[in-house]
N, C-alpha and C positions, 0 to 999 in steps of 0.2 A: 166092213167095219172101218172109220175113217179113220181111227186109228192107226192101221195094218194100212190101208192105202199112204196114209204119209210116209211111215215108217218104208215100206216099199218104194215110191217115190225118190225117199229121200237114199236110199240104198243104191235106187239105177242111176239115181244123176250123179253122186259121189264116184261110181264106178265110168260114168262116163267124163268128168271132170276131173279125173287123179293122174292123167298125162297130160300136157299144158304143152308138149313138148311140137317144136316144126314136124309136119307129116301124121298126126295125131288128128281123130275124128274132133276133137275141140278146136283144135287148131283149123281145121277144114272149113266150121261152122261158124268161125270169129268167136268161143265162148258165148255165143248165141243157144242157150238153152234153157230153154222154158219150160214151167207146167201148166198143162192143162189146155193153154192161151199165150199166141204170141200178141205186144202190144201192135197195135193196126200200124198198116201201112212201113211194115220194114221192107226194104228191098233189100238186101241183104240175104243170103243164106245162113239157117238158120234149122233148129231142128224143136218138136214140142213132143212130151212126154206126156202121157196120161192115164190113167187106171180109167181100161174097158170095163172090168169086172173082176170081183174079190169075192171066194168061198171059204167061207173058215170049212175046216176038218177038224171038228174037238175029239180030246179024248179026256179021260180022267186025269190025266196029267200034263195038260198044254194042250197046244193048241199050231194045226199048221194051215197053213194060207196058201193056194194059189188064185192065180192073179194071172190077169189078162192086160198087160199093157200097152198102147201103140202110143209108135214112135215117129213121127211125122217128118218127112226133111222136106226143107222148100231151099229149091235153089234158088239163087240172089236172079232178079229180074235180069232175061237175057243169057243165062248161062243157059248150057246143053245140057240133051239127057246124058250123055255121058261123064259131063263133071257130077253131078247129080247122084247117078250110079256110082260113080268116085268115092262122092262122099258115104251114100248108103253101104257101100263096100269096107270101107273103116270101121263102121258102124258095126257092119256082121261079124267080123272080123273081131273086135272090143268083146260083143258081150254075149255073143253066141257059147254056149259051155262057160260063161263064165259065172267065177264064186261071189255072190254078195254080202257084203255087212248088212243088216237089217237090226234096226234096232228093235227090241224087246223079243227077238227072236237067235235060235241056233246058230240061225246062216241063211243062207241062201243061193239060188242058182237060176240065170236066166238061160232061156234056149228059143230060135226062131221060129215062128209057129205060120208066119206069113211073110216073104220076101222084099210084097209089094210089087209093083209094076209102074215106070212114066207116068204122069196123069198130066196134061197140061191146063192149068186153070188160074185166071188171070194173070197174064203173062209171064207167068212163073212155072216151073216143072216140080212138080211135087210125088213124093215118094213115101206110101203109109205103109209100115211094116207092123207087125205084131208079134207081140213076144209074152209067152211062159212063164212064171215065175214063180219060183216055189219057196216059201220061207217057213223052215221048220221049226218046229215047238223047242224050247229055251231048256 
């Protein structure tokens, strides 16, 4: 439901943009977070957000969603796999077990479903993780 994908969406990126602070996965990624689509040609690090897939769970009285989202990091052209892993380590770190706001829903909770691994592709090291997502009926 694209509903429930924004609504989700706009839940993980809130949760990954509410520390701004030095040493912080925003801070890692220059506030570089996108959805769906990073705009071409950033060198830059940098991370993109997307809904793999969304299942409603109805019941007679609401309604809960999991959700499949992956979370893309691209290091800044030139950087290592270890800043890289750096950054994706913030990352796990953020939202692994953590609680989400979702709007039109109870709550929510993300949890890692896939680590990711290096990938080097155009001269940049990229790191696709995928994550869990459950937001429960209101």
């Amino acid at each position: 439901m694209a509903h429930d994908q924004e609504s989700i969406l706009a839940g993980v990126i809130a949760k990954l943009t509410a520390s701004q602070s030095a040493g912080t996965f925003y801070e890692a990624v220059g506030g570089r977070i996108y959805r769906t689509i990073a705009p071409p040609d950033k060198a830059e690090a940098l991370a993109v957000v997307s809904v793999v897939e969304d299942e409603p769970d109805r019941y007679f009285d609401g309604c809960d969603t999991f959700a499949t989202l992956q979370i893309s990091i691209f290091g800044a052209r030139g950087s290592s796999e270890t800043t890289v892993q750096a950054i994706t380590k913030k990352l796990l770190d953020l939202l692994d077990g953590a609680a989400l706001t979702i709007t039109g829903h109870g709550g929510g909770q993300a949890w890692v479903e896939n680590r990711g691994i290096p990938v080097h592709e155009d001269h940049r090291i990229q790191i696709v993780t995928l994550w869990g997502i459950a937001a429960t009926a209101a």
